[in-house]
FIKOLZA-1660 file (N, C-alpha, C; in steps of 0.1 Angstrom, whole numbers, plus 5000, padded with zeros to 4 digits):
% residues 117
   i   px   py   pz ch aa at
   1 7390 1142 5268  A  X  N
   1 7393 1141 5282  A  X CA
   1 7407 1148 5284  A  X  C
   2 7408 1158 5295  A  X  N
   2 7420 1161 5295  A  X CA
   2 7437 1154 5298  A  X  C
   3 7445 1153 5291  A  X  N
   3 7453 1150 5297  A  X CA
   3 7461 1152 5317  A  X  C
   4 7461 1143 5329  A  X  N
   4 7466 1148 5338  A  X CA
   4 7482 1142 5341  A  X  C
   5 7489 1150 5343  A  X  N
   5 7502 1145 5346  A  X CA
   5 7505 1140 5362  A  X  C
   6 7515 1135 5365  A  X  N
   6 7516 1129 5378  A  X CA
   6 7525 1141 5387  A  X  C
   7 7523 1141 5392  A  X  N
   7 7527 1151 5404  A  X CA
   7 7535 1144 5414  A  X  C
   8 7544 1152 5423  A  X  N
   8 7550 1146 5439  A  X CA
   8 7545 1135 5442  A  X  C
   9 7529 1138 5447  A  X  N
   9 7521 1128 5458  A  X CA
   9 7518 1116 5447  A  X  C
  10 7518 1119 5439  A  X  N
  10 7516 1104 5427  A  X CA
  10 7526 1096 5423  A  X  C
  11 7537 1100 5424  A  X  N
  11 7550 1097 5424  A  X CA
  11 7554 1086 5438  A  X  C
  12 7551 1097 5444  A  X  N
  12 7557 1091 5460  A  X CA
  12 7547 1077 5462  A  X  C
  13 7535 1079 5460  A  X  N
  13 7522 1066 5460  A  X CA
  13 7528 1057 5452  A  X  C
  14 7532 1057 5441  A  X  N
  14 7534 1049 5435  A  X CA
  14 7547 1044 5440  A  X  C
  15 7556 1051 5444  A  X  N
  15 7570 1047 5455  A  X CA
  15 7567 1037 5458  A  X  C
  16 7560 1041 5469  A  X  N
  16 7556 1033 5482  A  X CA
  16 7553 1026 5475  A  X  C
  17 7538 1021 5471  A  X  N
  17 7533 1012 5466  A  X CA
  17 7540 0996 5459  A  X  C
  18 7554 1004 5455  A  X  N
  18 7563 0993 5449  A  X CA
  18 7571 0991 5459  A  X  C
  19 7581 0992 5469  A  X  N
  19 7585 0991 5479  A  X CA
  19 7577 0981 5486  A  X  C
  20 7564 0986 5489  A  X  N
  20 7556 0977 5502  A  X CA
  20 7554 0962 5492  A  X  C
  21 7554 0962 5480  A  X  N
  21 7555 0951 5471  A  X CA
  21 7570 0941 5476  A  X  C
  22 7577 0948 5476  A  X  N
  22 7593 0940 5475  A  X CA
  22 7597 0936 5483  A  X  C
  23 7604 0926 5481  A  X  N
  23 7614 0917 5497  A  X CA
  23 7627 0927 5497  A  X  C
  24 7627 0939 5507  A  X  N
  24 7643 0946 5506  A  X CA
  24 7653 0939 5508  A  X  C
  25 7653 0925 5510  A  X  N
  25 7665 0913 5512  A  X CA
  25 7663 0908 5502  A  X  C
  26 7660 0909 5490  A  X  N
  26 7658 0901 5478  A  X CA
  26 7648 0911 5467  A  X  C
  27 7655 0922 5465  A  X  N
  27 7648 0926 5455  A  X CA
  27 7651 0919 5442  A  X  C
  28 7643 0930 5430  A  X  N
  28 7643 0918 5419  A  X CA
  28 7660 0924 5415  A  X  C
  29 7668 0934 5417  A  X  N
  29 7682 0932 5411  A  X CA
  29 7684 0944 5424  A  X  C
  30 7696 0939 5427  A  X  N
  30 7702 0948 5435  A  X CA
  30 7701 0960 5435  A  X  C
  31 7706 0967 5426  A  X  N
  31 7704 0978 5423  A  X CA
  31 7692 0989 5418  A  X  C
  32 7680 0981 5421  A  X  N
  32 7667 0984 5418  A  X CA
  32 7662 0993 5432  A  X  C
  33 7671 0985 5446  A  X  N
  33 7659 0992 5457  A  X CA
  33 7666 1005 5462  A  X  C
  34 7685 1003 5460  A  X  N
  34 7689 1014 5457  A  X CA
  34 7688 1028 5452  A  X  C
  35 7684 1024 5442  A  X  N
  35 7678 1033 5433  A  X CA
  35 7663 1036 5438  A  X  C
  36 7655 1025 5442  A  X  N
  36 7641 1037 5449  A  X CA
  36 7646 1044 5458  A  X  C
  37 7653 1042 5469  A  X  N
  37 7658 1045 5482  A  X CA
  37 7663 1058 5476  A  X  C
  38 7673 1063 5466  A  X  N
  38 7679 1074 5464  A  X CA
  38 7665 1084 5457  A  X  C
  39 7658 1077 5449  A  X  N
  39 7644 1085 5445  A  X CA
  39 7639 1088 5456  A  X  C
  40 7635 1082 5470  A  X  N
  40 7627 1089 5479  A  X CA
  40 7632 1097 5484  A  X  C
  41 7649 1098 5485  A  X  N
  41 7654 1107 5495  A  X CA
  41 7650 1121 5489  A  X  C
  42 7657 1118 5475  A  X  N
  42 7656 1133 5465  A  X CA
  42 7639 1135 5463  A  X  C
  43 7631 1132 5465  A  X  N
  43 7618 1134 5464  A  X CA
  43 7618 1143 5477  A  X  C
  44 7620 1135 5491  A  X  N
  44 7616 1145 5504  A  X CA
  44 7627 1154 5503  A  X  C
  45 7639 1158 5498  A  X  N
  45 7649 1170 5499  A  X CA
  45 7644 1181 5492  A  X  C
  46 7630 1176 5476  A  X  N
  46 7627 1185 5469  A  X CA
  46 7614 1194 5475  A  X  C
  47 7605 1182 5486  A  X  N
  47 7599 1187 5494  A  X CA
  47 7601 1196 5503  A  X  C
  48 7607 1192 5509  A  X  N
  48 7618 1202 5520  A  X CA
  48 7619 1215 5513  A  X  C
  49 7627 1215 5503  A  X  N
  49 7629 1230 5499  A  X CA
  49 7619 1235 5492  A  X  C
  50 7608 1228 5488  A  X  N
  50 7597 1236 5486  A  X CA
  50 7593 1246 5500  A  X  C
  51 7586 1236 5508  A  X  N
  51 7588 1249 5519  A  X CA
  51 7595 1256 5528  A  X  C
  52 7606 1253 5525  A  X  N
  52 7613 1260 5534  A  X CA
  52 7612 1275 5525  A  X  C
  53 7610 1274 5511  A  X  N
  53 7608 1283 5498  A  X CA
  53 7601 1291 5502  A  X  C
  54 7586 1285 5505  A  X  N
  54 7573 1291 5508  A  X CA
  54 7570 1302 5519  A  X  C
  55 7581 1291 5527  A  X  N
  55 7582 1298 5541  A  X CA
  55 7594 1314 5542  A  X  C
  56 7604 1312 5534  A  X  N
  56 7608 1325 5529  A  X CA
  56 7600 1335 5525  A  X  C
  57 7590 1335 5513  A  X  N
  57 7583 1338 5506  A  X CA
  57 7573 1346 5516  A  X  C
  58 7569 1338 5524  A  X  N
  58 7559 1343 5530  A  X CA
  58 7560 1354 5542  A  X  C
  59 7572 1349 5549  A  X  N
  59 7584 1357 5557  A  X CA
  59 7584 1372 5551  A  X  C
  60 7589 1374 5536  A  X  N
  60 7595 1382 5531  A  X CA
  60 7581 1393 5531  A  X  C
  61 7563 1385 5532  A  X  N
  61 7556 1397 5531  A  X CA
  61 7555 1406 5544  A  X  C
  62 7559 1399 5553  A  X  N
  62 7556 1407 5568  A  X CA
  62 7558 1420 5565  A  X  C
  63 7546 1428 5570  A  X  N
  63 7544 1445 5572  A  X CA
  63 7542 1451 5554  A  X  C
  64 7540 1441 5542  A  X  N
  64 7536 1447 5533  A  X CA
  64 7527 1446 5530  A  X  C
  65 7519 1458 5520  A  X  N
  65 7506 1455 5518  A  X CA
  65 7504 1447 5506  A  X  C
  66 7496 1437 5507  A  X  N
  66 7495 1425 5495  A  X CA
  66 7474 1428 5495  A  X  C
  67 7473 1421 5479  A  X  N
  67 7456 1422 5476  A  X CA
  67 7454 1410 5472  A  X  C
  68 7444 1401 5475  A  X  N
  68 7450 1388 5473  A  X CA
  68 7432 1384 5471  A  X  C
  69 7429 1375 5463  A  X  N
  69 7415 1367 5458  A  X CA
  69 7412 1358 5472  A  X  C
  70 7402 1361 5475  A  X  N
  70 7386 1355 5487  A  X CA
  70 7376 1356 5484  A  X  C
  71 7370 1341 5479  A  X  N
  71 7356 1340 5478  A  X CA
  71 7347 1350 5462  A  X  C
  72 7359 1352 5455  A  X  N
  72 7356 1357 5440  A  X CA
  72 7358 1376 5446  A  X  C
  73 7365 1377 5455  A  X  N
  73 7366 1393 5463  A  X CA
  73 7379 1396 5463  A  X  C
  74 7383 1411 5459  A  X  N
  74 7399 1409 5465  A  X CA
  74 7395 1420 5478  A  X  C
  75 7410 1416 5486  A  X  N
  75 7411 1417 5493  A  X CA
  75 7426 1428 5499  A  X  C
  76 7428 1433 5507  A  X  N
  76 7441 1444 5504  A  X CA
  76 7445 1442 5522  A  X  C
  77 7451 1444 5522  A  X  N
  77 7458 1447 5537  A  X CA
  77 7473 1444 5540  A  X  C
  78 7476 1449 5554  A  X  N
  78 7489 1445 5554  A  X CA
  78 7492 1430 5562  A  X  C
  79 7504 1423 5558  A  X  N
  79 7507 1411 5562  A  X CA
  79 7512 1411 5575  A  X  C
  80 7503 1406 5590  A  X  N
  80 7507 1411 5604  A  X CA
  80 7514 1400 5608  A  X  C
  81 7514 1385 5600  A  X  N
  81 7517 1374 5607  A  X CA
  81 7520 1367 5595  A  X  C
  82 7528 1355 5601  A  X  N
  82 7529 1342 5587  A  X CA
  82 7524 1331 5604  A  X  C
  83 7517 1321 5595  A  X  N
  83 7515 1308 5608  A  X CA
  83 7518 1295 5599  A  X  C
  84 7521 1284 5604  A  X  N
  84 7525 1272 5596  A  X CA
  84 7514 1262 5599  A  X  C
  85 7507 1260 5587  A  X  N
  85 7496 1247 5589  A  X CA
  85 7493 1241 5580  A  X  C
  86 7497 1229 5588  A  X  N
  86 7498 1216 5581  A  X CA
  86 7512 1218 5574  A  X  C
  87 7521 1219 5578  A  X  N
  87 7535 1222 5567  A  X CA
  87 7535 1231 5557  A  X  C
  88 7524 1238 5557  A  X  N
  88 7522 1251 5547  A  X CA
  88 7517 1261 5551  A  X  C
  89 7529 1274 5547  A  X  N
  89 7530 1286 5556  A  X CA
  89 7514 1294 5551  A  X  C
  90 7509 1302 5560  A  X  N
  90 7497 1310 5559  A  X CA
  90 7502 1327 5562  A  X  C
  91 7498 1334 5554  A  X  N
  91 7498 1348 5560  A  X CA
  91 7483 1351 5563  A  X  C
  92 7486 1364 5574  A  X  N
  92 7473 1369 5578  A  X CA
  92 7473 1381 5575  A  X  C
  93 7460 1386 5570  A  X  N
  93 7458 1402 5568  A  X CA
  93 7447 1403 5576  A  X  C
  94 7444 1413 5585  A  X  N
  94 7433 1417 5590  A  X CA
  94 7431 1402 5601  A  X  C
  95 7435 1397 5604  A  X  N
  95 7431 1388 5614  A  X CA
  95 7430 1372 5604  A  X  C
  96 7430 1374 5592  A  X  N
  96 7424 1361 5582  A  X CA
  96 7435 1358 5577  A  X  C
  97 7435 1344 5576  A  X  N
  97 7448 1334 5574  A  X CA
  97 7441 1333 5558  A  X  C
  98 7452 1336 5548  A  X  N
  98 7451 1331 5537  A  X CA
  98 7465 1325 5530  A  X  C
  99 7462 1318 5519  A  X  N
  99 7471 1308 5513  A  X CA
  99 7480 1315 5506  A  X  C
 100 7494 1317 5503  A  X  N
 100 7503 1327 5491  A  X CA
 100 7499 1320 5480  A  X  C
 101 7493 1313 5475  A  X  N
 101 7491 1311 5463  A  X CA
 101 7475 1322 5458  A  X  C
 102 7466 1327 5470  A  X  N
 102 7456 1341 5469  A  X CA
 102 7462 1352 5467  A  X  C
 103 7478 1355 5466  A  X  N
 103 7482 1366 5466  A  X CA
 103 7478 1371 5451  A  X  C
 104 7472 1383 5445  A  X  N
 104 7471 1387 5434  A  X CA
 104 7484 1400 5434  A  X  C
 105 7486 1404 5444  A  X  N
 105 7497 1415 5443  A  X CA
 105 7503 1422 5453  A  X  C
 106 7513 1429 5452  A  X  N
 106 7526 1433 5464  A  X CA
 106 7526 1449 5463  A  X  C
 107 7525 1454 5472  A  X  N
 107 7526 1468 5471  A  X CA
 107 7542 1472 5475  A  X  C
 108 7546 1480 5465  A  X  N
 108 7563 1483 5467  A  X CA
 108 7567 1485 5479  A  X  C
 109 7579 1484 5490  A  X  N
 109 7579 1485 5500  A  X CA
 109 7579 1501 5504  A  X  C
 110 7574 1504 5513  A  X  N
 110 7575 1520 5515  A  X CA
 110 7590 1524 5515  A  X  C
 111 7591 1534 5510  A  X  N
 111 7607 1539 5513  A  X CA
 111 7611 1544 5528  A  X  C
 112 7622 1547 5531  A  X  N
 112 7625 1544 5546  A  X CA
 112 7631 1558 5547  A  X  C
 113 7622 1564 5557  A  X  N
 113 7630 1577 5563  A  X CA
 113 7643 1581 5564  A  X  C
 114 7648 1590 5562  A  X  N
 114 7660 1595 5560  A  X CA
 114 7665 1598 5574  A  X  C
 115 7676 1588 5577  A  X  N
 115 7679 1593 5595  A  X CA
 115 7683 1606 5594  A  X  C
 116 7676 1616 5609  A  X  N
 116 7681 1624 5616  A  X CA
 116 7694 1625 5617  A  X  C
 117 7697 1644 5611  A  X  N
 117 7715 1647 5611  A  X CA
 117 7719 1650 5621  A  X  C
% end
């Protein structure tokens, strides 16, 4: 059986889980709920900058062309939009919202005209 490791949302469940257990006016040592309280903060700060990451990332494809996996298909076009759903950023190619984690690849950016002398 494979081994699975615990992740964010397993972490944070289990958080909570212990918390909603505890009298915050009588934990078992003072410095026990402290210490969850600073684990949750740094847990949602780590979140946070995950997407705010994502949301760079995804930012950064506008107007490039990316080829990205659909339905066992790739796919090529240029990125017209980024949209935010559910707290995770989406780009669009051709009208279709897909996830940056479908991206298979980035086409170099076009080089940029030489201004008029």
């Amino acid at each position: 059986m494979p081994q699975r490791t615990l992740g964010q949302q397993d972490f944070l469940k289990l958080l909570v889980a212990q918390m909603t257990q505890q009298d915050p006016l009588n934990p078992k040592a003072d410095m026990d709920f402290i210490a969850q309280m600073a684990q949750f903060t740094s847990l949602e700060q780590s979140r946070s900058m995950q997407s705010s990451m994502a949301l760079l990332e995804a930012n950064s494809l506008l107007g490039r062309t990316v080829s990205l996996e659909h339905e066992g298909q790739t796919v090529t076009g240029v990125v017209s939009a980024v949209q935010i759903e559910e707290g995770t950023p989406q780009i669009v190619v051709g009208g279709q919202k897909y996830e940056l984690k479908q991206v298979l690849g980035i086409e170099p950016a076009p080089a940029s005209a030489p201004a008029p002398a």
